[in-house]
C-alpha positions in Angstrom: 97.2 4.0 -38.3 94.4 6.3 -39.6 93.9 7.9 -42.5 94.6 11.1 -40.9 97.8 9.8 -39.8 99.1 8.4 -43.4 98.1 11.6 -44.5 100.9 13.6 -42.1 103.5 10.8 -42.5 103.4 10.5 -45.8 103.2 14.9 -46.3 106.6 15.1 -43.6 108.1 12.5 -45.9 107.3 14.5 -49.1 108.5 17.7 -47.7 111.9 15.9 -46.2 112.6 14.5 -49.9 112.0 17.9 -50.8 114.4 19.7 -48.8 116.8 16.9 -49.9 116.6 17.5 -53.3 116.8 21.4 -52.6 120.1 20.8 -50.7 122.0 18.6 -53.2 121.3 21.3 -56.2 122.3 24.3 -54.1 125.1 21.7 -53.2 125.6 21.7 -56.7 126.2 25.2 -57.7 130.1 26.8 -58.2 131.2 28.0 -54.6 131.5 31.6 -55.9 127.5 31.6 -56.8 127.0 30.0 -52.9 129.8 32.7 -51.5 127.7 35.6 -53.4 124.5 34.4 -52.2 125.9 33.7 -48.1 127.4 37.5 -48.2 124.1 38.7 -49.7 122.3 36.5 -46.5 124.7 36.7 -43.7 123.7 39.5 -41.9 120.1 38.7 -41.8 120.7 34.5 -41.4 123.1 34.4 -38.5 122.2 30.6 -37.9 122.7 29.7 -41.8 120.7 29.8 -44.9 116.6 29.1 -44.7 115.3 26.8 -47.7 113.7 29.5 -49.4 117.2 31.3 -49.4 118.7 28.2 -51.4 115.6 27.8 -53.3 116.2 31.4 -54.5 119.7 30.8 -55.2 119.0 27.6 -57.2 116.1 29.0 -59.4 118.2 32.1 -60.3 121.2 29.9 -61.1 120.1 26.5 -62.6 122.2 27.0 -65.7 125.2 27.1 -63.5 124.8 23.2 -61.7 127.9 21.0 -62.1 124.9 18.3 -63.2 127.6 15.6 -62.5 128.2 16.7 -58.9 124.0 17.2 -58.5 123.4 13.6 -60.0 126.1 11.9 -57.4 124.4 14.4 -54.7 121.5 12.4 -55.4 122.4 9.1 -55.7 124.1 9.7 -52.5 121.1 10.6 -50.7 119.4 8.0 -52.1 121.7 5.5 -50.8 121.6 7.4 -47.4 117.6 6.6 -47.1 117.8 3.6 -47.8 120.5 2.5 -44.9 118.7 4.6 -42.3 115.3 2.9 -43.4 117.2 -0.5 -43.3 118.6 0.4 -39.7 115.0 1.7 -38.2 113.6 -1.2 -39.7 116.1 -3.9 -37.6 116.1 -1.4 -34.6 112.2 -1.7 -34.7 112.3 -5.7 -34.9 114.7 -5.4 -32.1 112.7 -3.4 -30.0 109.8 -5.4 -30.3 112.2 -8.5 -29.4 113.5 -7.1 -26.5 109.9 -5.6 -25.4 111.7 -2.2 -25.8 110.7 1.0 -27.1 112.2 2.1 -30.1 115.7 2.8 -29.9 116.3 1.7 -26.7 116.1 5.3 -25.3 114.8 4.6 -22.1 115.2 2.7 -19.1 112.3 0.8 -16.9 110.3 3.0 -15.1 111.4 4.0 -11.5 
């Protein structure tokens, strides 16, 4: 893999973690707040809120996060990496087993 490569990998995995976090403390916030802030949205976000949207919502009401539900939400998600890195690890030992492409996806070519 080249630099350039590490670079974007490692970049998409910062942003994903990112978007994580963003999601468990807007996760976190009493349903009226996330009702308030959806009715304020809805007619404008047909297909659900953007990150910036929760962002928003987050930085305007931090002092209202149920910190107990944000610290499970993150522990959870944690845990959640960590399988699906475990999985695409053995799928990726399997595929090179089997002479496979990852995840089995595709068939032998016609």
């Amino acid at each position: 893999m080249s630099p350039l490569q590490a670079a974007i990998w490692y970049g998409l995995g910062s942003a994903t973690e990112l978007l994580d976090f963003l999601d468990v403390a807007y996760d976190a916030l009493p349903d009226a707040i996330k009702a308030q802030v959806w009715r304020e949205l809805s007619t404008s976000r047909p297909y659900g809120l953007k990150p910036q949207d929760k962002a928003r919502a987050v930085y305007e009401h931090w002092q209202q996060i149920d910190v107990d539900k944000f610290i499970e939400g993150l522990i959870l998600e944690q845990a959640q990496d960590a399988a699906i890195g475990k999985i695409g690890k053995k799928v990726g030992e399997a595929s090179k087993l089997h002479n496979r492409p990852v995840g089995f996806q595709t068939g032998p070519a016609i």
